[in-house]
N, C-alpha and C positions, 0 to 999 in steps of 0.2 A: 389303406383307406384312412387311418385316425392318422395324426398327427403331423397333418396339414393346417394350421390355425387357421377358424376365421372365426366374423360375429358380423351378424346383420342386423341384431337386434329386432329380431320380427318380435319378440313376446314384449319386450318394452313398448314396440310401436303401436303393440295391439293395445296394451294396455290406455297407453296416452291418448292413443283415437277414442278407445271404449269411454274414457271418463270426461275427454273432451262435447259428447253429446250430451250429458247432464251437469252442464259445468255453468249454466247460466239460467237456472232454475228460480222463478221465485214464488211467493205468496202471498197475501194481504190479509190483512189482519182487520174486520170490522167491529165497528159499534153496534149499539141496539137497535140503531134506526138505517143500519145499512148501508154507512158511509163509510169508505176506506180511511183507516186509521192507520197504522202502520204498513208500508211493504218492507219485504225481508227478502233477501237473495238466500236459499239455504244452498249452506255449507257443503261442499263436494270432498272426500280425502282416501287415498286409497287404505284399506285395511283389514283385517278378519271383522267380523262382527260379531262375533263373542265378545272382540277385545270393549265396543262402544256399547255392549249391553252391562257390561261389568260398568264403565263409565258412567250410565245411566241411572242406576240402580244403589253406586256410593254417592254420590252427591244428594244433600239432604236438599237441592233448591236448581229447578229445574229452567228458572226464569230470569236468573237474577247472573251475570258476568264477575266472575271469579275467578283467581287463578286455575283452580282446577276444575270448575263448571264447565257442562258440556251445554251447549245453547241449541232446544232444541226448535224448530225442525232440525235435522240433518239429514247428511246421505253418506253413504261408503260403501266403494264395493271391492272385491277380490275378485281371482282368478279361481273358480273350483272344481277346474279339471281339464287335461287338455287330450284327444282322442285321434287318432289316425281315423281318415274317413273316407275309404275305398272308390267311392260313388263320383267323388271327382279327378281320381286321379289321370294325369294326362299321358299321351302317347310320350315313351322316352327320347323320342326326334325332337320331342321339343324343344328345342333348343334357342338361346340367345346370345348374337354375336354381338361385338361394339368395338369402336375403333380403341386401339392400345395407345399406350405413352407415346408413339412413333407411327411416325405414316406406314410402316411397315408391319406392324404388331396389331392382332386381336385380342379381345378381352371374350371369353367364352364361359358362361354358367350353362349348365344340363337343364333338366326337366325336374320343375318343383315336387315337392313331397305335401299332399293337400292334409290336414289335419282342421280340428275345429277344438276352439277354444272356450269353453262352459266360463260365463261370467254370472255372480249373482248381485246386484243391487239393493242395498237394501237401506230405507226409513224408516227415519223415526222420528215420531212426534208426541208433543204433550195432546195433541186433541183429534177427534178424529175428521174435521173439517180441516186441521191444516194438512196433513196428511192424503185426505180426498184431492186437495188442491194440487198435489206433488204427482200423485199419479195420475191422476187426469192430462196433464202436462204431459205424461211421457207417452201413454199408451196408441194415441190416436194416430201415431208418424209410426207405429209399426204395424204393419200388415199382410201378413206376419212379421217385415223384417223392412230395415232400412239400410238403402245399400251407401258404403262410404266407398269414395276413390283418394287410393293412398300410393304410393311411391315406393316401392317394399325394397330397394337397391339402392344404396346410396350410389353415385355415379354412373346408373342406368337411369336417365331419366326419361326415359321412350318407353321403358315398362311402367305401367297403370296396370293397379289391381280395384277391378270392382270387388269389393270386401260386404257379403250380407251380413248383419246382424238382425237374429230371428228373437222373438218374445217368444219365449216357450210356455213362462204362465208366472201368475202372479199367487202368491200367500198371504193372510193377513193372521198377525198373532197379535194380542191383546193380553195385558197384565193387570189388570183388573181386579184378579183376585188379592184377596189379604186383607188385613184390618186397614182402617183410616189412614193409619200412620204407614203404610209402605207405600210409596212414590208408583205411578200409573203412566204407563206410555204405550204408544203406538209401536206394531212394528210391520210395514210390508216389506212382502220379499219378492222379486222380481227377477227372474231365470235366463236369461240369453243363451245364443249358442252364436258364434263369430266362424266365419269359414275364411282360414288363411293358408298362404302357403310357402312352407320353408324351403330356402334355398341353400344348397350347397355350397364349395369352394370354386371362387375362379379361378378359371385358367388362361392360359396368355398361350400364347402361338403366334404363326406369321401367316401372314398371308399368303395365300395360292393366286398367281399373278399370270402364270402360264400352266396349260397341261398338253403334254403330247401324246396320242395313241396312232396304234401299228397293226393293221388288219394282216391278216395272212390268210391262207387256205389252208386249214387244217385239215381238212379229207387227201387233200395230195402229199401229206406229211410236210415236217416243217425240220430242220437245217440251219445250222448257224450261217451259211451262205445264201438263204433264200433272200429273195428282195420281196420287202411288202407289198400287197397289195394297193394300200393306199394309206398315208401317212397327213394325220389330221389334227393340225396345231390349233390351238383355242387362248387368244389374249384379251386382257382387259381394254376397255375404251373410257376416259383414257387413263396410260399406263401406268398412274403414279396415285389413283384413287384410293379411299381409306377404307376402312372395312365398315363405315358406315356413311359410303357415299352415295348418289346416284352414279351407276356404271352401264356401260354395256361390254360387248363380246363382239372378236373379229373371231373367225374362221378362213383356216387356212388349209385346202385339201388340195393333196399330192397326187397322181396314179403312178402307180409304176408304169415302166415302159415295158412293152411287149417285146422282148430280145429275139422275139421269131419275126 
C-alpha cells in the first residue's frame, strides 16, 4: 500500500481557494460629516493567530507604517483541524478513467476519501466600525455555505469538484481591559468547515479493445472436447479509440452447429 509516491496537493489547494475568497476585502474610513475619507484594501496572510495577537500587543503604535508595525485592519487565517467525514463517502466503483501517454494506455484513480477541513478566520481591528465593515462583507455570500468549483487533479481536467464552504459561527473578543496605556484592539473569529476529497495513486493500464466469451451447457457436463454453445466476440468502433474517446461496440455471435 505505502510507498507508491504521490502529491495532489489537495490541502495546499484548499488552502489557496479558502484565502482567495477574502483576498479583496476593503473598508472606508469616514469623517464627521460622513464623507469617505480614506479606502483600505485589508491585508489577507496566512498564519496562526496567537502569532498576529502577540504582533498586536508589542508594537507601541497601531496607526502609523514601520518596520515592525502591524497596520490594522487585518486578517489571517489557518487550518484548525482536518476530520474524516463518513456522510459523504462514495461507492468504491467510483472510479476515473483517462486517456495515458499513448493511444494505448489508461490513466486510472479509485474512489475518493471525503474528509472536511476546519478553517478559522480571523480580525482584527483598532475600531469597532472598521471591523463591523469586514464582517458584514463576508457573512451575507454564506448561507450557510458557499460552494467553490475547483479542479482537484492536475491532468484530469474533466473532474470538477463542487467544494462547500460552511459558516459555522462567528466570535467576537475585545481587549479593552487595562490601564490607558495598554493598546486596544478588536478581534473576530470566524469558523468554516470546507468538504473535500483526497485522492489516491494513479494507475496506468491498457486498454480492453476486444473480449471473447464461451457458453456451454453446464448441466450436460462439460469436456475439454465439447464445442460451445455459442461464441460472442465484443470490439470497439472504431478500433484505434482512446480511453477517453467517444466509442461504440460491434458484436459478433457464433452458434455451434448441431453434429446430429
Amino acid at each position: 500500500m505505502f510507498g507508491n509516491y504521490f502529491y495532489h496537493q489537495r490541502i495546499r489547494k484548499a488552502v489557496a481557494s479558502f484565502g482567495k475568497l477574502f483576498n479583496d476585502i476593503y473598508i472606508i474610513r469616514k469623517n464627521s460629516s460622513g464623507g469617505g475619507t480614506d479606502t483600505m484594501k485589508v491585508p489577507l496572510s496566512y498564519g496562526p493567530r496567537s502569532k498576529y495577537l502577540e504582533r498586536v500587543r508589542e508594537n507601541p503604535s497601531l496607526t502609523t507604517d514601520t518596520k515592525t508595525a502591524i497596520k490594522l485592519p487585518r486578517m489571517s487565517f489557518e487550518i484548525s483541524g482536518i476530520s474524516y467525514d463518513p456522510t459523504r463517502q462514495l461507492p468504491k466503483i467510483n472510479n476515473f478513467n483517462q486517456a495515458g501517454n499513448t493511444v494505448n494506455d489508461r490513466t486510472k484513480i479509485y474512489s475518493a476519501v471525503p474528509y472536511q477541513v476546519n478553517f478559522q478566520l480571523s480580525i482584527y481591528a483598532k475600531t469597532q466600525d472598521d471591523a463591523l465593515q469586514v464582517v458584514e462583507q463576508i457573512i451575507p455570500y454564506f448561507n450557510p455555505q458557499y460552494n467553490l468549483t475547483i479542479k482537484p487533479l492536475d491532468g484530469f481536467d474533466t473532474i470538477k469538484e463542487d467544494v462547500p464552504v460552511i459558516l459555522n459561527g462567528v466570535a467576537m473578543e475585545d481587549n479593552y481591559e487595562g490601564d490607558m496605556a495598554q493598546r486596544t484592539y478588536l478581534n473576530y473569529n470566524l469558523d468554516f468547515t470546507m468538504h473535500i476529497f483526497f485522492y489516491g495513486a494513479l494507475n496506468t493500464g491498457k486498454i480492453v479493445r476486444e473480449t471473447n466469451m464461451k457458453y456451454f451447457n453446464l448441466s450436460a457436463g462439460l469436456n475439454d472436447s465439447d464445442i460451445p454453445l455459442q461464441r460472442q466476440t465484443t470490439t470497439l468502433t472504431p478500433a484505434g479509440v482512446s480511453a477517453d474517446s467517444d466509442f461504440g461496440f460491434n458484436e459478433s455471435i457464433v452458434l455451434a452447429v448441431d453434429s446430429a
